[in-house]
KOLLUM-213238 format. One record per residue (C-alpha): x negated, y negated, z negated; chain. Coordinates in nm, 2 decimals, always signed. Example, Ala and Ser with C-alpha at 12.3 -4.5 7.8 and 13.67 -1.06 7.14 Angstrom:
BEGIN
{{-1.23; +0.45; -0.78}; "A"},
{{-1.37; +0.11; -0.71}; "A"},
REM end
This chain:
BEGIN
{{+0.06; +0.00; +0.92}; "A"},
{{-0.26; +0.15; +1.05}; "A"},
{{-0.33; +0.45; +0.79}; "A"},
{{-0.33; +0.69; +1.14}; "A"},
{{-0.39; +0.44; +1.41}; "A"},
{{-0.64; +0.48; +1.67}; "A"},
{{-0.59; +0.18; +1.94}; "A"},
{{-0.85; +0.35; +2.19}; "A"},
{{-0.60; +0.66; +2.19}; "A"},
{{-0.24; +0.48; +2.11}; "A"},
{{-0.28; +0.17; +2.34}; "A"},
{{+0.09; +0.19; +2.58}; "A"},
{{-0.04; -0.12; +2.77}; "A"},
{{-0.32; -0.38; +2.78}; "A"},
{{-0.37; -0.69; +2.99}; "A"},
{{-0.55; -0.98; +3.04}; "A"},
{{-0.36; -1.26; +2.85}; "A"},
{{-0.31; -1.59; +3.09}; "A"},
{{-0.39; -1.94; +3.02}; "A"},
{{-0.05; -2.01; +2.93}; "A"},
{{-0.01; -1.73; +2.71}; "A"},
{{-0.33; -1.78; +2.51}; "A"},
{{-0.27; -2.15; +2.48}; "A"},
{{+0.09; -2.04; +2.32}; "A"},
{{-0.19; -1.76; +2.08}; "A"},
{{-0.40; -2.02; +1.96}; "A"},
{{-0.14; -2.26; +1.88}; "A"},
{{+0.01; -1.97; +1.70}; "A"},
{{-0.24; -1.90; +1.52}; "A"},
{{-0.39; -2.29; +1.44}; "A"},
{{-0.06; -2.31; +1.29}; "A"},
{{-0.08; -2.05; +1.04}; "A"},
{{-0.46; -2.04; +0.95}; "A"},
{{-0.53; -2.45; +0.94}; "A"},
{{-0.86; -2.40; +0.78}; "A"},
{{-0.97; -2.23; +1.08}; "A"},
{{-1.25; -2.44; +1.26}; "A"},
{{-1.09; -2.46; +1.62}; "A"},
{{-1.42; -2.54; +1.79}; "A"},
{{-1.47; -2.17; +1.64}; "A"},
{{-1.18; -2.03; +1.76}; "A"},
{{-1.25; -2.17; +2.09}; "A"},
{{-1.58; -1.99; +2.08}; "A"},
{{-1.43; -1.67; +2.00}; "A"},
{{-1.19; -1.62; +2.26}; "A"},
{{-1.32; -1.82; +2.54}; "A"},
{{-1.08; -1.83; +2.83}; "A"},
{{-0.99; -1.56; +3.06}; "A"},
{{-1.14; -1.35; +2.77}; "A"},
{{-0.86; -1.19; +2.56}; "A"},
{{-0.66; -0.92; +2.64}; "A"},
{{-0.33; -0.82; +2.46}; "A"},
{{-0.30; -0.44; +2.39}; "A"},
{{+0.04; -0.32; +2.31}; "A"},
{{+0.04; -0.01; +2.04}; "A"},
{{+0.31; +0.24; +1.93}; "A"},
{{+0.56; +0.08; +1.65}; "A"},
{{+0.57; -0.27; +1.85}; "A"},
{{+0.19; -0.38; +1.73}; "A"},
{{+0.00; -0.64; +1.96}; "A"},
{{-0.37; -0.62; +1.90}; "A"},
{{-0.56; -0.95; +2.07}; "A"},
{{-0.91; -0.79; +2.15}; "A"},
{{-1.22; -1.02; +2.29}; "A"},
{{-1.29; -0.88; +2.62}; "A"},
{{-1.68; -1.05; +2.57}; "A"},
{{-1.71; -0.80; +2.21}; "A"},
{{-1.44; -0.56; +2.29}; "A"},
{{-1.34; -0.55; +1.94}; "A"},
{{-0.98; -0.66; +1.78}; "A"},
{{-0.90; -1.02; +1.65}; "A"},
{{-0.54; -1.03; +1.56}; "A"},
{{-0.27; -0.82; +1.54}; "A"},
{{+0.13; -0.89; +1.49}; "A"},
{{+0.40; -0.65; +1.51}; "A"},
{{+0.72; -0.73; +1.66}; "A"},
{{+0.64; -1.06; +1.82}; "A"},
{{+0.60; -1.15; +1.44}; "A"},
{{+0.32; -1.35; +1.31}; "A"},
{{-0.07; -1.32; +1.35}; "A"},
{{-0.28; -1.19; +1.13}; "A"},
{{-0.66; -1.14; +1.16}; "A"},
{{-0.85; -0.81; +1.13}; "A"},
{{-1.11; -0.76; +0.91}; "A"},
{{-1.36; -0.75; +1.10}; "A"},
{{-1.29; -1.12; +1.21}; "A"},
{{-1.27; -1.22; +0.78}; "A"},
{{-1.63; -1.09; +0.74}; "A"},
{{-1.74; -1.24; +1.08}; "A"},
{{-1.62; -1.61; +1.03}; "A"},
{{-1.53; -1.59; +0.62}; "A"},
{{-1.27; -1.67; +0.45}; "A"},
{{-0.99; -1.93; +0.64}; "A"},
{{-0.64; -1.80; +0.47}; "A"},
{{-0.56; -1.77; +0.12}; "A"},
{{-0.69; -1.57; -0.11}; "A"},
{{-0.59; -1.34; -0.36}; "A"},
{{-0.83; -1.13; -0.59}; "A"},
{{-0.74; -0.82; -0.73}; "A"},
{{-0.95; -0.65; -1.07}; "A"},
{{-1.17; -0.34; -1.02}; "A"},
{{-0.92; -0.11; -1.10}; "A"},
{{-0.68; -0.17; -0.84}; "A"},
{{-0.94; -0.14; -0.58}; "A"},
{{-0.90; +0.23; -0.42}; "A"},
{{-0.58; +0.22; -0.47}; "A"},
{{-0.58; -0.09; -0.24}; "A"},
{{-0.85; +0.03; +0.01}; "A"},
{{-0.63; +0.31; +0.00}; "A"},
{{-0.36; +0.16; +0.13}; "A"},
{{-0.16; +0.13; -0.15}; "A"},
{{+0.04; -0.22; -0.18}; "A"},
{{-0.08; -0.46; -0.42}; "A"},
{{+0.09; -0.45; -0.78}; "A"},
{{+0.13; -0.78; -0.97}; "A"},
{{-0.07; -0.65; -1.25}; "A"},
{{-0.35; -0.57; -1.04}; "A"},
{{-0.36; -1.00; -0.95}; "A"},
{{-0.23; -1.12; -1.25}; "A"},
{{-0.50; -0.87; -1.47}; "A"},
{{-0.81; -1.04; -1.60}; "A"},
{{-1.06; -1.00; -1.29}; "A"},
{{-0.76; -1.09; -1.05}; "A"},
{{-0.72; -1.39; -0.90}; "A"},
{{-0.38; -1.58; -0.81}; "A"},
{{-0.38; -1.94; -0.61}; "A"},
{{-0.11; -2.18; -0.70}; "A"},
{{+0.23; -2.21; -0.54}; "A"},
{{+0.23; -1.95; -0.25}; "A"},
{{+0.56; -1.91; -0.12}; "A"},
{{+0.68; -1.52; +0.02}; "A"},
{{+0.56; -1.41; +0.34}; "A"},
{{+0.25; -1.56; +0.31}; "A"},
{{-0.07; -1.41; +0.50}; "A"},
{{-0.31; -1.33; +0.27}; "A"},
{{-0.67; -1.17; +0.23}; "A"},
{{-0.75; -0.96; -0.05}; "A"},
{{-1.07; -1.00; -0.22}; "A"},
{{-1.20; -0.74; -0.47}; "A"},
{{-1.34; -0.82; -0.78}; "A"},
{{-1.76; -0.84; -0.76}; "A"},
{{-1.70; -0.82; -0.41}; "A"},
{{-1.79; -1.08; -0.13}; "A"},
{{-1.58; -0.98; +0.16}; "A"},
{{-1.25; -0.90; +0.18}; "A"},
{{-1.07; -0.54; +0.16}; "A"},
{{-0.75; -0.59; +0.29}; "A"},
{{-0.51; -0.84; +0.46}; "A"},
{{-0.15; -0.86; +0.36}; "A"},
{{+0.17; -1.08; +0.28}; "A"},
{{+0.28; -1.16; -0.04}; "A"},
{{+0.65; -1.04; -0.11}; "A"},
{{+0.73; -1.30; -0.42}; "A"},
{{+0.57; -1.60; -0.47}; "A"},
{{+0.27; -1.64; -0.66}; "A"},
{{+0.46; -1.81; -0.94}; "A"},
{{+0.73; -1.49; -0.97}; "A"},
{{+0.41; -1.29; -0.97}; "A"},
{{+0.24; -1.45; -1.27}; "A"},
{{+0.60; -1.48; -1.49}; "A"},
{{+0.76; -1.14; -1.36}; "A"},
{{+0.38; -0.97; -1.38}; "A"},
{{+0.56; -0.67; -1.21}; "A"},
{{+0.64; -0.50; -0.90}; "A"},
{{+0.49; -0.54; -0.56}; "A"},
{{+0.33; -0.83; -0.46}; "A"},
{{+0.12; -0.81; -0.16}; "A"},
{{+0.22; -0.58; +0.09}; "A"},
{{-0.07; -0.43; +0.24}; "A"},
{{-0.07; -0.46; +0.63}; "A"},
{{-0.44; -0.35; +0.71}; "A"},
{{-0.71; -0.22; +0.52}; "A"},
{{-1.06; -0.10; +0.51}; "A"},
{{-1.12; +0.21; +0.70}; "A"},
{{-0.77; +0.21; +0.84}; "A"},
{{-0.76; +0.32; +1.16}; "A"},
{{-0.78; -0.04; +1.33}; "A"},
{{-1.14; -0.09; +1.08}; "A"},
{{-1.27; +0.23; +1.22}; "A"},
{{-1.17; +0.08; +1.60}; "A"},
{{-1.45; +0.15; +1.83}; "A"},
{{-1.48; -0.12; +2.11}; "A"},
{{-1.22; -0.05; +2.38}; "A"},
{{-1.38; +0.05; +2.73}; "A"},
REM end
């Protein structure tokens, strides 16, 4: 999704998000990450803070206007997910996944994830994850994740099929939103 993005260069429109608009965000967003502290979330997009920026190939990117940098992004009004950035800053608060070392540059990359490369000793796989579920990938001997994507089979067809694609990769480290410098 952002193997050739540049938001400083591809932005089509950006605005300041109102009240009503961010409440409608959060809420959003509480919803899906519940493990998210909101007192936290609170402090990271303060109101009359956050501005939407609307990308090439329907992509909304939520950037702080205090840091500049991007929080979440969704494309086509679809859900939220968090940047990196945002994983290492506040840690882990969605599920994880953890893939073995040899699926590692394939994944940061950009490849999508294979089930072997979870399944694989190494790999890690959480217990009953339905599809389309927002996930960050963790590598193995690795503290932080490398990638955020959705699973396309749950975690339970993963571990008894043990092939295919399971995660579909939507950003990655050193994509072009990673290498995002602060917008002016």
């Amino acid at each position: 999704m952002f193997r050739k993005f540049l938001l400083h260069e591809g932005v089509g429109s950006q605005s300041e998000v109102r009240s009503s608009q961010r409440r409608t965000y959060l809420k959003q967003i509480k919803e899906l990450y519940p493990k998210l502290d909101e007192e936290m979330l609170e402090k990271l997009i303060p109101k009359k803070s956050l501005m939407l920026a609307k990308c090439p190939d329907h992509i909304n990117v939520l950037v702080s206007m205090t840091s500049k940098l991007p929080l979440f992004f969704n494309q086509r009004d679809g859900p939220w997910y968090p940047t990196l950035r945002l994983l290492h800053l506040l840690g882990p608060f969605m599920n994880v996944l953890r893939v073995d070392s040899g699926a590692i540059p394939f994944v940061i990359s950009g490849a999508n994830i294979m089930c072997p490369g979870i399944t694989n000793p190494g790999g890690e796989i959480p217990e009953d994850l339905p599809v389309d579920t927002p996930v960050q990938i963790m590598a193995q001997g690795k503290e932080l994740p490398i990638a955020v994507g959705i699973t396309k089979m749950s975690t339970d067809d993963m571990k008894s099929i043990n092939k295919g694609i399971g995660v579909d990769v939507l950003h990655f480290l050193n994509d072009g939103l990673w290498r995002t410098e602060p917008l002016e």
